[in-house]
Residue frames relative to the residue before (quaternion, step in Angstrom):
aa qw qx qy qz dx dy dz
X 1.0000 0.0000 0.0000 0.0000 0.00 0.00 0.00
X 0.5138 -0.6166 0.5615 0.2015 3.42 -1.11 1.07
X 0.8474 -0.3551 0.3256 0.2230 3.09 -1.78 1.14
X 0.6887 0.4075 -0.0516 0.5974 2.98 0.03 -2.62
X 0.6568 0.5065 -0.4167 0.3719 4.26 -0.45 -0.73
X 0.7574 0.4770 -0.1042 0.4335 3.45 0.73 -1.36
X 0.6053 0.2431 -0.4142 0.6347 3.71 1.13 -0.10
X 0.6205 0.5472 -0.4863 0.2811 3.72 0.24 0.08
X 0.7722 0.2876 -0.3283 0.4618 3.31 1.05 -0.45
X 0.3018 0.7015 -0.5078 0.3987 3.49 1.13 0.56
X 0.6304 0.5174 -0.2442 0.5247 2.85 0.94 -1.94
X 0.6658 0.5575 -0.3215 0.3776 3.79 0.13 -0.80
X 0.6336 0.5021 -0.3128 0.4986 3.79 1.14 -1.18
X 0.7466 -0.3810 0.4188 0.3493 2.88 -2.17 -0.11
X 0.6783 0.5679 -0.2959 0.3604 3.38 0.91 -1.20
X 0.5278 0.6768 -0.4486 0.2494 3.81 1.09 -0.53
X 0.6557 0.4234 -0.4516 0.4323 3.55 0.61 -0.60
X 0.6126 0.6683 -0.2876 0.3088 3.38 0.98 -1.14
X 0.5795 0.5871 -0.2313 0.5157 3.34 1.73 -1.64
X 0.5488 0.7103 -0.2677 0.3501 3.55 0.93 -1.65
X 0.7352 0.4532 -0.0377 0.5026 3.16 0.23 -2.02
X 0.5604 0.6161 -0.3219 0.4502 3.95 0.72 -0.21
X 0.8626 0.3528 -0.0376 0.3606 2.74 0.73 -2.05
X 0.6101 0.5433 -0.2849 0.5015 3.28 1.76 0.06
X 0.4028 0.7417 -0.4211 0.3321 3.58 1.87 -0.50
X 0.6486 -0.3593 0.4558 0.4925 3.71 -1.50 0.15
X 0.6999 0.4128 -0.4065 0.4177 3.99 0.13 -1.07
X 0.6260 0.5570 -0.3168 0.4445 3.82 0.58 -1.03
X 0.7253 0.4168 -0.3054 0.4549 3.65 0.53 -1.06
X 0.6613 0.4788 -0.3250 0.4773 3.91 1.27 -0.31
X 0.7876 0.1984 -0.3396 0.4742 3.10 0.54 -0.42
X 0.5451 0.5023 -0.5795 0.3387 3.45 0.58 0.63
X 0.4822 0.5824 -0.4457 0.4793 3.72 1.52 -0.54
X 0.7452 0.3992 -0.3655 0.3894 3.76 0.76 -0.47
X 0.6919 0.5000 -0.3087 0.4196 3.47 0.79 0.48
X 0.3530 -0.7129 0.5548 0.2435 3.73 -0.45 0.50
X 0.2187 -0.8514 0.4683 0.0896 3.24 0.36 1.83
X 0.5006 0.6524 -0.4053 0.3993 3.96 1.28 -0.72
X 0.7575 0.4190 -0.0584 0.4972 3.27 0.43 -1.36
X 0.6885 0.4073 -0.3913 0.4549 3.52 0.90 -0.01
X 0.6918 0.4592 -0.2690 0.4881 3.33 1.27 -0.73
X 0.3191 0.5665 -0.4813 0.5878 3.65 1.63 0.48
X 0.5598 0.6935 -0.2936 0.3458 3.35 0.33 -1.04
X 0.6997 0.4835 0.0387 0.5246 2.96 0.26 -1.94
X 0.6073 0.3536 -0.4585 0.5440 4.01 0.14 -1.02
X 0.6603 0.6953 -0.2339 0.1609 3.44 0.40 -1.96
X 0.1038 -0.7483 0.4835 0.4421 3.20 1.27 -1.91
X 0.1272 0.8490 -0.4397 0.2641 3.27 1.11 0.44
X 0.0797 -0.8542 0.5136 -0.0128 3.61 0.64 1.20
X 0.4837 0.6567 -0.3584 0.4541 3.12 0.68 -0.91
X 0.7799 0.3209 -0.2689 0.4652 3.40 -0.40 -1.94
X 0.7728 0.2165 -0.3450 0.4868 3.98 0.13 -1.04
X 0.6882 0.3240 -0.6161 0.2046 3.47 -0.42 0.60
X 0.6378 0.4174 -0.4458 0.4693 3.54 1.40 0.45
X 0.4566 0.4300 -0.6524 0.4255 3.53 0.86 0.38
X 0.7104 0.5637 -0.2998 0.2962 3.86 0.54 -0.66
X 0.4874 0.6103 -0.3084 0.5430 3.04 1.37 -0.48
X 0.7771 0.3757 -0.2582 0.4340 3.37 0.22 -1.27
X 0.7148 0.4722 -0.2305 0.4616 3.66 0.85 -0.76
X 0.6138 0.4830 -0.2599 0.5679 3.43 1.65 0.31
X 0.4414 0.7895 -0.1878 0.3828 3.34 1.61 0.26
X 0.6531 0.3022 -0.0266 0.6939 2.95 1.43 -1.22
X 0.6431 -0.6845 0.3301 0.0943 3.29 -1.58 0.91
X 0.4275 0.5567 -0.3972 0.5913 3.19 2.04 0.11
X 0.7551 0.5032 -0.2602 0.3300 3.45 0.77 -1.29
X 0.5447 0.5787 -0.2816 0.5377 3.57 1.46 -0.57
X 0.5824 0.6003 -0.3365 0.4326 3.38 1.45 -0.99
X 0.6760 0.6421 -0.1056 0.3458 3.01 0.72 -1.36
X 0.7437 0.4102 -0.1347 0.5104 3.09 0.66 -1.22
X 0.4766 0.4788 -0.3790 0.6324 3.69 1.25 -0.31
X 0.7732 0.2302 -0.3813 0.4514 3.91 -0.24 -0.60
X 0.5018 0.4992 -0.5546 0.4375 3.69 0.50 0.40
X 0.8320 0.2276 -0.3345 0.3795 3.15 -0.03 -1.15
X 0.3251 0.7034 -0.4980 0.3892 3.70 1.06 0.25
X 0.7798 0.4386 -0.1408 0.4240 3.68 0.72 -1.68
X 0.6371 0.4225 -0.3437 0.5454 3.50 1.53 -0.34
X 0.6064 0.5133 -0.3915 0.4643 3.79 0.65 -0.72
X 0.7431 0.3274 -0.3542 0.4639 4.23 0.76 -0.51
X 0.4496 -0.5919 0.5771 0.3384 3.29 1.34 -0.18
X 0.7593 -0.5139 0.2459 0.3143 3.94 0.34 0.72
X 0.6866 0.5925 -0.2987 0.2972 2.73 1.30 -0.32
């Protein structure tokens, strides 16, 4: 499944506002400031596994980022609620 396909049907689920509301939070806005979001979403058009599983790696490293990634998949697994 393609990038662009896969945030649409997020966007479609329950979990999008939830996802939404995450990704705009104080933790979300830092660790996106810690990522070169241009070049990651190259990445991503690209398929460039490589590059995003070490931008993930590295941004899973640290204990906000582990944090983080747990309350996501929290907000998809209730479905937003």
């Amino acid at each position: 499944m393609d990038l662009d396909r896969y945030i649409q049907e997020l966007k479609r689920g329950q979990s999008a506002g939830s996802l939404e509301k995450l990704t705009r939070s104080e933790t979300g806005a830092r660790l996106a400031a810690q990522v070169d979001t241009a070049k990651l979403e190259q990445a991503a058009r690209q398929g460039d596994m490589q590059a995003l599983s070490a931008a993930l790696r590295e941004l899973l490293s640290t204990p906000e980022g582990r944090d983080f990634a747990a309350q996501v998949q929290k907000a998809v697994k209730s479905g937003g609620r």
